[in-house]
N, C-alpha and C positions, 0 to 999 in steps of 0.2 A: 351644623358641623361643616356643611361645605363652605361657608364664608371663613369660617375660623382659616380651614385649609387652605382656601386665595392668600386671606389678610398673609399666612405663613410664605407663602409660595411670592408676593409680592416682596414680602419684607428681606425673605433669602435670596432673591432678584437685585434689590436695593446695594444691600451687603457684597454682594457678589461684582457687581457693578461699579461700586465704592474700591473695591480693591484694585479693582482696576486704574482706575481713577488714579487713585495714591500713588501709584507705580511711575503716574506719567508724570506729578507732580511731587508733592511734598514726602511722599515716600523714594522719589528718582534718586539713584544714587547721584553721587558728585559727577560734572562736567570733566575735572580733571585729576590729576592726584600727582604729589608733591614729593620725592626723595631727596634726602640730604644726603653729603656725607657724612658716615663719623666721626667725631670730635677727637678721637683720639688716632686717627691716621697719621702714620709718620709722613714728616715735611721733607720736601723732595723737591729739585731745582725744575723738574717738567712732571708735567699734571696731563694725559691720554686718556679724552674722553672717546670709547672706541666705537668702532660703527655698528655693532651689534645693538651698543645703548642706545643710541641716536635713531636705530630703525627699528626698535621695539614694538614703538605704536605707529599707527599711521597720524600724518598731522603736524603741525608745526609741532616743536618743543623748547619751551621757553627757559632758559639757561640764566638762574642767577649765581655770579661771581662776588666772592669779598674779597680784598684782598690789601695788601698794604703797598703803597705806590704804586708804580706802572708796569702795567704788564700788559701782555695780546693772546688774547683766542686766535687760533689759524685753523684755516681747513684746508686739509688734505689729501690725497688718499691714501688710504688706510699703509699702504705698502710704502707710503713718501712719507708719511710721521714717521713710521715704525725705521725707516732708514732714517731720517733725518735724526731720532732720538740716539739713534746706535746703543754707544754702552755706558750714556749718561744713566743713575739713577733717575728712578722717577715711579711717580704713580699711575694705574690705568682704572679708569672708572667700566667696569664689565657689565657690570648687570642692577637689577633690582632684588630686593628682598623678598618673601613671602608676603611680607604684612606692606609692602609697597610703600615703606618710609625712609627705609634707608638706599641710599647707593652701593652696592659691591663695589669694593678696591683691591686690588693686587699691587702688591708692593714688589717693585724690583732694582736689588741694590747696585752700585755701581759708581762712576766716575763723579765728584760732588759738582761738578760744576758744566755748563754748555756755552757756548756761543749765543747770543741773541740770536732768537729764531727771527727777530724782525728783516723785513725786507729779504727774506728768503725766495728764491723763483717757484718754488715747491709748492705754496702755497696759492689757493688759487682765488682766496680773499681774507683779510685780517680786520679783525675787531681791536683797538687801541683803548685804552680804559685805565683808571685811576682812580684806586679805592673801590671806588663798585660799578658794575656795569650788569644792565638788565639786558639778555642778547635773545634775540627768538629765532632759531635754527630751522632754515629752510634750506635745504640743498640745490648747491647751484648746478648742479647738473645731473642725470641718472650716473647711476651707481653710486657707488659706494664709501661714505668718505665716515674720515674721523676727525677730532678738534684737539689743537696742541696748546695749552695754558701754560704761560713763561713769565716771570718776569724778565727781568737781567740775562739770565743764565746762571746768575752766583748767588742771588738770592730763595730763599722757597719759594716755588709757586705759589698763588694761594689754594689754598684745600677749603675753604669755608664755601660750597657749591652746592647748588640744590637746583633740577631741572623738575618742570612740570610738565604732565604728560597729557592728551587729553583719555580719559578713561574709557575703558574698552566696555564699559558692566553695561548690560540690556536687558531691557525687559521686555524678556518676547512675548510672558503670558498677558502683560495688561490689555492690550485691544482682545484677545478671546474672552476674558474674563468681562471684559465692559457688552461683549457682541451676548455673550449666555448669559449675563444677567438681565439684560433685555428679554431676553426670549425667555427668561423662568417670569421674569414680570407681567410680560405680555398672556403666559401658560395663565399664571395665576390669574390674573383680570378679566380669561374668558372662563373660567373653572365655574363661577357657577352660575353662568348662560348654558353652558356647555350640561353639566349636570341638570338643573332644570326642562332643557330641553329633551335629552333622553329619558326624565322621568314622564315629559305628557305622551312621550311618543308611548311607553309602557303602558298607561293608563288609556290612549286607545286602542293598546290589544287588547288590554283586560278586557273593554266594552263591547270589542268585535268578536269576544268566546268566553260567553258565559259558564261558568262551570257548574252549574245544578241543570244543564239541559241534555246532557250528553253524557257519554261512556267514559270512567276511567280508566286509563289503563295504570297499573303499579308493575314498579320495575326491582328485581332483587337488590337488595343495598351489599355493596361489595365491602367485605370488612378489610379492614387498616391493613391486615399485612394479607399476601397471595395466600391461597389456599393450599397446604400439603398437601402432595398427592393421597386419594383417597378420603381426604377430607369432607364434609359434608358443609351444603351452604345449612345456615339458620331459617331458611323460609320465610324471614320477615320483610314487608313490603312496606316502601315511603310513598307514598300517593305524591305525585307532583300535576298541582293545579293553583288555585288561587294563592293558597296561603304561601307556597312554597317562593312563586313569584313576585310576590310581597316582601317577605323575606331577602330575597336578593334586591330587590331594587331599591330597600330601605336601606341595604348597606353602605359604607362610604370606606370599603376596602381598596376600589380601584384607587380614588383622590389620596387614601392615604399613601401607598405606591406612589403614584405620581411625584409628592410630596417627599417621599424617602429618598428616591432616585432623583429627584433635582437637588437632596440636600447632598448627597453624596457626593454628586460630580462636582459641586462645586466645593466640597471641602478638597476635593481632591486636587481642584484644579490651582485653589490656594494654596495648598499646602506643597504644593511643585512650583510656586512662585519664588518661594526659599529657595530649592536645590537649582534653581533657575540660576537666581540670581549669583550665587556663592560660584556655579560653574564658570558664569561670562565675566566674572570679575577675577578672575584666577591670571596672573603674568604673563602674556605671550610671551614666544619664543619667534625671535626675529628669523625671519627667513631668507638665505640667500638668494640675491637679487641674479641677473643673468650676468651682469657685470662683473661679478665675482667671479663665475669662472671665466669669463675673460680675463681677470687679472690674473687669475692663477695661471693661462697661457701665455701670458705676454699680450691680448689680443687689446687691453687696455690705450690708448694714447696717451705717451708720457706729459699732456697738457690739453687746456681746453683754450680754443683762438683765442677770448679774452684774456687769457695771460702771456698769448705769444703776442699780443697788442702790446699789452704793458711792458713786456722786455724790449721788444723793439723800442718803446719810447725811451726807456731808459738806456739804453744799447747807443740808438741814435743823438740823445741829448748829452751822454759822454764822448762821443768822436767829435759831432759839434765842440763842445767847448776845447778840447785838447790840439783838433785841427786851426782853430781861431788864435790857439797862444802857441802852434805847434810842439806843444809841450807832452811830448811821449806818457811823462809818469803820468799824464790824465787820461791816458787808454787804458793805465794797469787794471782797475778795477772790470771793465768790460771790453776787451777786445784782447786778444791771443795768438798763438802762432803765427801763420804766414801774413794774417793782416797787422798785427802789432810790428811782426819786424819791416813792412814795406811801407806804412806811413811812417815810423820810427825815421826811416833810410829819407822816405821823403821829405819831412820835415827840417832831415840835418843838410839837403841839399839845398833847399828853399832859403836857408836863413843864408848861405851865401851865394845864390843864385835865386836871384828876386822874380826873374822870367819863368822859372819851373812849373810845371802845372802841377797844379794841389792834386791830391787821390782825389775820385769822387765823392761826394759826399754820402754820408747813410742817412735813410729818411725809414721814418715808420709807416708813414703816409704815398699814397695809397699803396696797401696791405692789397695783391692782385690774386696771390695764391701763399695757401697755406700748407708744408708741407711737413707733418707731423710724427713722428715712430714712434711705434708700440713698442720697440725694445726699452723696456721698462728697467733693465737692471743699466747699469754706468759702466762708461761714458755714453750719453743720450745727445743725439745730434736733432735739429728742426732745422728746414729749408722755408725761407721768406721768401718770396717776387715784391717786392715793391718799386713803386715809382714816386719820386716827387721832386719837389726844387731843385733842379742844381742836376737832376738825373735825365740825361736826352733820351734813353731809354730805359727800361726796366732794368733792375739788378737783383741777382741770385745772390740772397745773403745764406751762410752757414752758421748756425747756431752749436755749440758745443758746451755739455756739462759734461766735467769731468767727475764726479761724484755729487753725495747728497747736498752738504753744507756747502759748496761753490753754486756759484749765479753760470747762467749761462754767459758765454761770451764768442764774439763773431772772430770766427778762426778764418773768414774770407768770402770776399764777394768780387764778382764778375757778372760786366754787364752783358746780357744778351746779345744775341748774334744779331745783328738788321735782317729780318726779313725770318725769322728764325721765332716760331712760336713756343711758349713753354709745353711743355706736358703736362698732360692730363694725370692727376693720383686722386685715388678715394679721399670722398669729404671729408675736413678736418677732424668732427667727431667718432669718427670710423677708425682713424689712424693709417699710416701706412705701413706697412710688412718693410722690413729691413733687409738684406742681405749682406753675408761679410764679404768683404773684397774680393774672396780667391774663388768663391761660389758663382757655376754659371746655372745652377738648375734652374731650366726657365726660361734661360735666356740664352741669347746667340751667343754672347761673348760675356766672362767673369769682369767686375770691373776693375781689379787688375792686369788682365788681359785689354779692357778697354783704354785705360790710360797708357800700355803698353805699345798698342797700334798706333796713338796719336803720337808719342812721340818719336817715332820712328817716322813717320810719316813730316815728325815738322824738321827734322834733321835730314832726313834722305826723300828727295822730290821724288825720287824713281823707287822708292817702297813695296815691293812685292806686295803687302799688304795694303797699296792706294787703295783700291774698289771699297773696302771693308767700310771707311769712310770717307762719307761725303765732304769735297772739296770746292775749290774753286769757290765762283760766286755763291755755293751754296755752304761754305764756311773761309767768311774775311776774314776772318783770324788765319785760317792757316795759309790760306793764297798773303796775306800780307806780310804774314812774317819769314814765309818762303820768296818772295821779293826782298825783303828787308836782307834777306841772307845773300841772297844771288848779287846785288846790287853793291854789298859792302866785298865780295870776291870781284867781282869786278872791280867796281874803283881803289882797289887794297892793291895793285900792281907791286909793290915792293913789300910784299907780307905774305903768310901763309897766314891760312883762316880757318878754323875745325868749329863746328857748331855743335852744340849734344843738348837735347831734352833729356830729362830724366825723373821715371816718378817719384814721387818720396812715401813710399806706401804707406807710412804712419799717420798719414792725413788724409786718408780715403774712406769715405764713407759712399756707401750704395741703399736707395731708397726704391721699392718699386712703386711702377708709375700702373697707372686704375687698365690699359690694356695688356699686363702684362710683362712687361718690357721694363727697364730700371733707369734710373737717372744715377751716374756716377761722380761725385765730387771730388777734388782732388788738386796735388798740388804738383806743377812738373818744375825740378831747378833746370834751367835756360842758361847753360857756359857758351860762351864765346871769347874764343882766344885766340890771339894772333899774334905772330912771330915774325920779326923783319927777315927776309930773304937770302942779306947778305949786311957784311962787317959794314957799319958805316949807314948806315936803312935806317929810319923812323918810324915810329906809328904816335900819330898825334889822339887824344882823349878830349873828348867834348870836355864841358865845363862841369856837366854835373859827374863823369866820372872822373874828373881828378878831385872831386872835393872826396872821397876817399882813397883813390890811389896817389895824391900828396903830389902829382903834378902832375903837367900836359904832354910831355915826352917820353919818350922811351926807345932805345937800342934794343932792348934785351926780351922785349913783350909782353903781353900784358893779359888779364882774364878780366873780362865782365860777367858777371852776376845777377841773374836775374830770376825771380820767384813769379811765376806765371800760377794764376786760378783755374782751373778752369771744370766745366760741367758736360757728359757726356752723355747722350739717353742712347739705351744698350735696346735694339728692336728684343720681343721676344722668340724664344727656338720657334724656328720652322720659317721665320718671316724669310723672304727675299730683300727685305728693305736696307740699305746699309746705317750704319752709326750715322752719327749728328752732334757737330761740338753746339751745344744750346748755347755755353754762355764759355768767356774767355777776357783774359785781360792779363798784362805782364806788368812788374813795378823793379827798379833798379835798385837793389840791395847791398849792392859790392862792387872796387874795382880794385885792383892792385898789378905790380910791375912786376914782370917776373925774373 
């Protein structure tokens, strides 16, 4: 009987061990698992797959596309698709099913037709593809993105899409299951050493107390149920001696226990390998990332450097060509405001004044500092420092998007001051904190109060407001253009001369800088005007201003025009430090007779 109970106890060891086994292989659920969409989704010109889908599982997710002709995958974030799609219909891919085959869609109707999403700045990488394209989606950077499926704009997206996940299902009983069937194997294979050996140990009690040589003693047999009060025992007595001890040690009660109680656990531990598994294969629910509530504060950067690289090359390789043919309409697509109207101006003076000096050139190369804002909703402004060919020193370019579907384009640059370092702002993936113009929280002075002091300061030498900012050799812009001014009242003998800076607030943008303190960008118009003295008095016009004031004379007087850049870092409240023009530069816009 005891072998039978091993042979049992080994073979339910075996079994047990075996299921384990299976778990890790040919019973292991699938590596990944597959959702399509539905077949009958209505056809929509943009196709959002959103970021909840995308961060379902952990792991890449392998993205197949059908489609008919050319279309692009783009990634963006979630809040840059969702603006960029506005109130075009289209489809969003949300979730997964219960049975993990199909895709969730939500349909939202709307405008039939969009723009190509291609070559959008929003995006911060595109997939291009024709007919079918196999994509495996890794995110280019923390947080939180989603993917925008277009052809044309006027065509359907395609909807024929199916992403693979990798699967979440585990089997956490296999290794217990493998570890206890071990141990019922190893129970059973000592069962009857183990048995055997506690029957010779019995068998030398027997021999060391004989029982025909001594006293018994008999003990009352207690009956099955307590005795009622008042009750009476029966009197009957069981002798316990040889035979009684015989009797137990021939049983095989304990091994059959043994034998119950390994099979039990182990049906049990089987039969929870089911509820097991059915639990860890069940859909997660994507969880938001930290980044998400930074985007819900604005605390998000409206870009990651690698795409303020690629504007800038595309930024700089459109000024390049339009400066080389001086041809204005090849800035239209990237370059704006106060930079579009002063090489426009330059350009028209060049082509009849051959000596003029070109504007500087824009270079992407070297990229010195990246200055990036969280202000997430539009218009979104970014600050570049770079240096390269053609640049003696570094230049503060201004980045501006005026909404979602516009590229950004350089609304102005001004090269640094000599001797004049930039400021310091949090790392580009950090972003930097904005402020509007008229706001000094923070800081010593609002940055239209800062553009405010400078020009006062470049129109009147004697400025009650001098101290506020740094002068002289510690800003050549304004010590030179307070010369440039002194110089033409002096040698102006037969003219009156008035000078006015002036800001133009709707081109001010303020960025704070990593201690505090802000950097102000901004645009000041630069008049100069003069009036001859007396009946019969001149004022003669360089070359390049009569090429818009239509000649070199004048009785009656005249206004020059000029659009000045420039960039201001505002110390913050409490500092004793004064202001600092960082960067600066003026271009001739205008002249006419009065």
């Amino acid at each position: 009987m005891r072998l039978k109970t091993a042979a049992l106890l080994v073979l339910l060891g075996l079994l047990t061990m075996l299921a384990g086994i299976g778990q890790l292989t040919f019973w292991a659920p699938a590596e990944t698992v597959t959702a399509s969409v539905p077949s009958d989704t209505k056809a929509a010109p943009l196709t959002v797959i959103d970021q909840k889908l995308i961060a379902l599982h952990d792991g890449p997710v392998k993205i197949k596309i059908q489609g008919e002709g050319n279309f692009i995958v783009a990634t963006g974030r979630p809040d840059d698709v969702e603006a960029w799609v506005g109130k075009t219909a289209h489809n969003t891919l949300t979730g997964v099913s219960a049975d993990q085959k199909s895709l969730e869609v939500s349909s939202a109707d709307g405008e039939a037709t969009a723009p190509s999403p291609a070559g959008s700045d929003l995006w911060v990488s595109t997939e291009d593809a024709s007919g079918d394209l196999d994509y495996t989606w890794n995110p280019p950077a923390d947080g939180e993105w989603s993917l925008l499926v277009a052809g044309d704009g006027t065509q359907p997206a395609p909807s024929a899409i199916s992403m693979t996940f990798p699967n979440n299902a585990t089997t956490p009983w296999a290794v217990p299951l493998i570890v206890l069937g071990i141990i019922i194997i190893l129970v059973g294979a000592a069962l009857p050493f183990v048995a055997k050996a506690l029957a010779n140990r019995r068998k030398d009690d027997d021999d060391d107390h004989p029982g025909d040589g001594g006293e018994t003693t008999t003990l009352p047999i207690q009956s099955e149920n307590p005795l009622l009060p008042g009750a009476k025992s029966s009197g009957t007595t069981s002798p316990v001696g040889d035979e009684g001890r015989r009797r137990g040690a021939g049983s095989e009660g304990p091994a059959l226990r043994v034998t119950a109680l390994a099979a039990t656990l182990a049906a049990v531990m089987v039969g929870g390998t089911a509820i097991a598994a059915h639990a860890t294969t069940a859909t997660p629910e994507a969880t938001p990332t930290s980044s998400s509530a930074d985007a819900a504060e604005g605390g998000t950067p409206v870009m990651l450097e690698s795409q303020l690289q690629r504007i800038l090359e595309q930024v700089a390789s459109t000024v390049d060509a339009a400066d080389a043919a001086k041809d204005a309409a090849k800035l239209a697509p990237r370059v704006d405001k106060m930079e579009l109207q002063i090489r426009t101006q330059n350009y028209k003076i060049r082509s009849t004044v051959s000596a003029y000096e070109p504007r500087m050139p824009v270079r992407a190369t070297k990229l010195q500092s990246s200055v990036i804002s969280t202000k997430r909703d539009w218009p979104r402004t970014v600050f570049a420092l770079t240096q390269g060919e053609g640049n003696v020193v570094p230049q503060v370019l201004t980045l501006v998007q005026l909404s979602p579907r516009e590229n950004y384009k350089l609304w102005g640059s001004a090269p640094l001051q000599p001797g004049t370092n930039f400021p310091s702002f949090p790392v580009p993936r950090k972003g930097t904190e904005p402020v509007p113009a008229s706001d000094s929280t923070g800081l010593a002075y609002s940055g239209n109060q800062a553009l405010e002091i400078l020009s006062e300061m470049l129109t009147n030498p004697e400025s009650p407001n001098r101290s506020k900012l740094a002068d002289g050799q510690s800003s050549p812009y304004i010590a030179g253009a307070l010369a440039y001014q002194a110089d033409t009242v002096k040698n102006g003998t037969s003219a009156n001369f008035k000078f006015t800076h002036t800001p133009v607030t709707n081109q001010t943008v303020v960025l704070r800088t990593a201690d505090g303190g802000a950097v102000v960008v901004g645009r000041l118009d630069f008049a100069f005007e003069g009036t001859p003295k007396a009946a019969g008095d001149k004022l003669l016009l360089e070359d390049d201003s009569a090429v818009f004031a239509g000649g070199k004379e004048t009785t009656t007087g005249m206004v020059l025009n000029f659009a000045e850049s420039v960039a201001v870092y505002i110390p913050p409240a409490g500092s004793a430090d004064p202001m600092n023009l960082v960067a600066a530069t003026r271009g001739l816009v205008g002249a006419s007779f009065k």
